[in-house]
N, C-alpha and C positions, 0 to 999 in steps of 0.2 A: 564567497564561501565555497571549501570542497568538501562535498560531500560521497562517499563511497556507498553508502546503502541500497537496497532495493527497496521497492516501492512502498512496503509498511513501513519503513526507518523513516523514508522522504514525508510521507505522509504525518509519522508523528513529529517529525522534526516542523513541518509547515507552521503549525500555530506559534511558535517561535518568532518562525522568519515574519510570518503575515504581523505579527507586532513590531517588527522592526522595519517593516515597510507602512505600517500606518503612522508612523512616527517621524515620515519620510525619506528613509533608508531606500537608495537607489542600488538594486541587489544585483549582483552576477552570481550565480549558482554554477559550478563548476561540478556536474552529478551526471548518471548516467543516461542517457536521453531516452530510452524506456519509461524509465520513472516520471523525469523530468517532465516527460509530457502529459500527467495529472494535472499541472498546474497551471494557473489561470496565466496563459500567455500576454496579459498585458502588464503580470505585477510583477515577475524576473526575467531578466535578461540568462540565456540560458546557455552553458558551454558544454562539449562533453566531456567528461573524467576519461574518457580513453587516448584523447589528445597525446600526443607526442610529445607535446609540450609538459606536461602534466608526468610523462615517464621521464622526462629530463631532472624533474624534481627528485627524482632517486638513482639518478643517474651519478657518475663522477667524471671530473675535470670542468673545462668552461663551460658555463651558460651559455643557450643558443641563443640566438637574437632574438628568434621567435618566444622564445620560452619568456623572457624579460618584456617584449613586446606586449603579451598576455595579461601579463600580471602587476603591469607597472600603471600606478595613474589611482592607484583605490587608497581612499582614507582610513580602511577598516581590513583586514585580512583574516577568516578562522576557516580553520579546518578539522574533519573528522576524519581525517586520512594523514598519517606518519607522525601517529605519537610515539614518542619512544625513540626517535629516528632524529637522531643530532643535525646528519648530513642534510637530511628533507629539511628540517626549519632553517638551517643555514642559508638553504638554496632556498626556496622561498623567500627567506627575509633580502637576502640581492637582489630576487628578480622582482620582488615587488616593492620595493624599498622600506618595508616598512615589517616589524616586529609582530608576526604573526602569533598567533595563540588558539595552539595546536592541543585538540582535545581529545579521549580516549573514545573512540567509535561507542561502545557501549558500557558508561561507566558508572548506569544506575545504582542509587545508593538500595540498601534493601527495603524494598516495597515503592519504591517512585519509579510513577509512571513514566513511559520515555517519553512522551510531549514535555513533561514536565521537565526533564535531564537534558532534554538540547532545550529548552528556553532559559536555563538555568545556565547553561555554557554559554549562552549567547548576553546573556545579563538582559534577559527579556522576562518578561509576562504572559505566557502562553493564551494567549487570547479567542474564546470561542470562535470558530469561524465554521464556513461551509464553501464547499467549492461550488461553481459557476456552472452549468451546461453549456455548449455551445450551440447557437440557433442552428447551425450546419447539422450538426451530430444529433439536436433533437429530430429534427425533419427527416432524419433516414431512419430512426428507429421509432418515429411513429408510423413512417410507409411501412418498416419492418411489420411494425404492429397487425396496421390495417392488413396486410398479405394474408398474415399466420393466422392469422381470429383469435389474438391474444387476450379482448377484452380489458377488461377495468379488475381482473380477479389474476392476473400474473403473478407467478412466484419465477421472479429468476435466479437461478442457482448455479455457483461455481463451484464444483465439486475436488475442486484443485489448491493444492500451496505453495508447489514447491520441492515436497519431502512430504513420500510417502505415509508416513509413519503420523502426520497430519492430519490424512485425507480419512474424515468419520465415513465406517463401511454401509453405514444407514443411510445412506444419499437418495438412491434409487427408491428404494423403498417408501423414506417420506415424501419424494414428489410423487409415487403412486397414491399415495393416500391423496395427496393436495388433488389431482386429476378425479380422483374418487368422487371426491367434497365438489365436484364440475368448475374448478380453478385451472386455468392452462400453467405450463412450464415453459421456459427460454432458458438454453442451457449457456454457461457462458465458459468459454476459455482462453488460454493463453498460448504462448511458445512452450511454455512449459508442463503443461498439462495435455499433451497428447495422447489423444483415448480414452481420456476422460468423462468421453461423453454417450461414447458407444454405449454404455449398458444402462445409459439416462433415457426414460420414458418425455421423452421432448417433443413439443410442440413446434419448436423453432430451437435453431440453434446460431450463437453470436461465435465464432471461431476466429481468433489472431486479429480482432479489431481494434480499429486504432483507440486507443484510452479515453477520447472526448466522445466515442460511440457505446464504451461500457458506461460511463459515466450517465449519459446519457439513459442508456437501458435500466441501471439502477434507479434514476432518479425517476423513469415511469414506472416502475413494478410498486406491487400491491402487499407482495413482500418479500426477503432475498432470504437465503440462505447458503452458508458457505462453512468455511474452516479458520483455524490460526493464518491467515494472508494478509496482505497489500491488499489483494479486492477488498477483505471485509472492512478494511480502513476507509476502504473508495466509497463503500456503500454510504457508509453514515454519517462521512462529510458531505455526500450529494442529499444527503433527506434519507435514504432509504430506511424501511422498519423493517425487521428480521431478525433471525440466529446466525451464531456463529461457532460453530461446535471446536471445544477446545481441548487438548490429551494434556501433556507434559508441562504445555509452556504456563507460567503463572499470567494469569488474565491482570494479576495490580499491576503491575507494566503492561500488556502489552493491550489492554482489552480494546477495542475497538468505541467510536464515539457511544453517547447512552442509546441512543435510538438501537443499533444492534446489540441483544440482550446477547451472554456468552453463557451457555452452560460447559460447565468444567465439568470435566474426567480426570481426574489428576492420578488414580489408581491405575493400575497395570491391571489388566485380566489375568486372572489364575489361569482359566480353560485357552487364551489365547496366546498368553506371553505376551512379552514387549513387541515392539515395530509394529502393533497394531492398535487405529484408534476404532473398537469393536461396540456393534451393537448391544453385547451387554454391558458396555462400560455408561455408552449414551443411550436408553433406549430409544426405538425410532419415536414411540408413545410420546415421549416427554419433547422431543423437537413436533412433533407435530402439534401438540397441545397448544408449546412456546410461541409456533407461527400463528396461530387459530383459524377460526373455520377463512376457508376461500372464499 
């Protein structure tokens, strides 16, 4: 399967795949290897979508060896990347010999969930699952632990999505309170969230770690909170309980598992304007409540 998404796509797309791998489906995953490394490294064989081979597929003139090499040998072909695209399924169906069935990245119908829309394209059953920690990545972020004096009352928090216009301005504020209530903070971020942490009241901070060490950090916290992201999908396939503060985007798609509750903001602030997801929209009160006491 190719998949083009970042990590919250890959994530809702998983309970898909994970039913078509309990059914015995031996899977190659064709996505980007950021994401790609959420997932439990014994249940897909993983390639990266930035391949060469993979831009040959929108390429013109012959097929590379390599590119036919890749793709040749599977009983099963789907893709989330070049619907629309005559040329791509052509070349795919050569290089792999077989009749792919190429679907539209995001073509939920109104009000279905995306887990639900790629199990639906996959002619699957999206099946309850939870991801795995790995015994490596638990072991460094319980030394993590024991260092910081995290205790048993951690709130870790990523205050990051992606797009500004996400990121709720009440962060700092509700893990002040969490510290208040004598609960520690672990700040967590990404490549993409740079500086996001500087004006977080943190205990310890998780910066550019590899994904089975955030997994890991979510699945020891006491509780998380974050934004519309990929992390908060991470959270509540690992166990974790928390908020997930939400502006624009509609939570019946995209909300994260039940364990992370979502308060919506769907309103625009009068006093702020749009591009921001502002403390009168969420107030810090009502995410503080929503975590409860430390």
């Amino acid at each position: 399967m190719l998949f083009p998404g970042a990590l919250g796509d890959l994530l809702c797309c998983w309970p898909g795949l994970a039913a078509l791998c309990a059914d015995g489906a031996a899977l190659t995953l064709v996505a980007g290897p950021a994401a790609a490394a959420a997932l439990p490294v014994d249940a897909v064989e993983t390639r990266s979508i930035d391949r060469r081979e993979v831009a040959d597929l929108y390429a013109s003139g012959p097929l590379g060896d390599a590119t036919r090499a890749l793709f040749r040998g599977y009983t099963r072909v789907e893709s989330f990347t070049g619907y629309g695209n005559a040329g791509f399924g052509a070349r795919l169906a050569e290089a792999s010999g077989r009749a792919p069935r190429i679907h539209p990245f995001r073509g939920m119908r109104a009000g279905e969930h995306a887990t639900q829309y790629y199990a639906r394209c996959l002619g699957a059953v999206a099946r309850r699952v939870t991801l795995p920690v790995a015994a490596d990545a638990a072991a460094h972020v319980a030394a993590l632990w024991r260092s910081a004096d995290l205790g048993e009352r951690a709130l870790v928090v990523h205050p990051g999505s992606g797009s500004p216009r996400k990121n709720w301005d009440g962060t700092a504020a509700a893990c002040t309170a969490w510290r208040a209530g004598g609960g520690r903070v672990l700040g967590v971020a990404g490549p993409a969230d740079v500086g996001s942490l500087e004006a977080l009241p943190c205990d310890a901070v998780l910066c550019d770690a590899p994904l089975p060490q955030v997994a890991a950090a979510l699945a020891h916290s006491h509780r998380y909170l974050g934004n519309d992201s990929g992390i908060s999908h991470f959270a509540g396939l690992v166990g974790a309980r928390g908020v997930a503060v939400f502006g624009d985007t509609d939570p019946a798609i995209w909300h994260p598992p039940d364990s992370i509750r979502v308060l919506h903001a769907p309103i625009v602030c009068v006093a702020c304007g749009p591009g921001r997801l502002c403390t009168h929209r969420v107030p810090v009160e009502a995410v503080v409540s929503a975590l409860g006491v430390p």
